[in-house]
N, C-alpha and C positions, 0 to 999 in steps of 0.2 A: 758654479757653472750655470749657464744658461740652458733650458728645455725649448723644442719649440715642438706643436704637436698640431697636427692639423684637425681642428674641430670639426668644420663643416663646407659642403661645398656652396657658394651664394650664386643667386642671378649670374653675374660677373665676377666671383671672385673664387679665391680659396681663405676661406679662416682659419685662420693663424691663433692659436694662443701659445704666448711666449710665457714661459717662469724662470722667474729667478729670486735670490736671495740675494737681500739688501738690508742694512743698518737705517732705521726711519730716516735719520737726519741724511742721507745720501741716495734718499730713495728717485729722486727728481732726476738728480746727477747720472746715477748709473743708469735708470731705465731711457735717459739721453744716447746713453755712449753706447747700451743695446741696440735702438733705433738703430743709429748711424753704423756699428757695426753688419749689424742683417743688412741695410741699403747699399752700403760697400758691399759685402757679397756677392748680392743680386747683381749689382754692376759689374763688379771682377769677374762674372759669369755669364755676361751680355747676357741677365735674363731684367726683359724689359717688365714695368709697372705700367699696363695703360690705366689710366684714369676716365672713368666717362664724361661724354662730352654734351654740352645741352646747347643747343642754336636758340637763341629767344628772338624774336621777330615780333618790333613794335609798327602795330597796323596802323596806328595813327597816335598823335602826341596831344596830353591835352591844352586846349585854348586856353590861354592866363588872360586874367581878367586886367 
């Protein structure tokens, strides 16, 4: 089974730590199919991910020689 437990509250976020039990050689694989499971949820439940956002603003570009 999968554990999910809420660590900490961040700036912007809620942390998450997920456990599970996996076999070494399958460990890449299923902590994939965890991922996308939890992101399916979130979505099946219109609960949105925002991501933060950074505006960069070039003042000026340099001269090539």
């Amino acid at each position: 089974g999968i554990r999910i437990y809420l660590d900490d509250f961040g700036d912007n976020s809620l942390n998450l730590v997920v456990g599970f039990w996996a076999l070494v050689i399958q460990k890449t694989y299923i902590a994939s199919k965890v991922k996308e499971t939890i992101y399916k949820t979130l979505n099946d439940n219109n609960i949105e991910i925002p991501f933060p956002q950074r505006t960069v603003y070039i003042k000026e570009l340099p001269k090539t020689v």
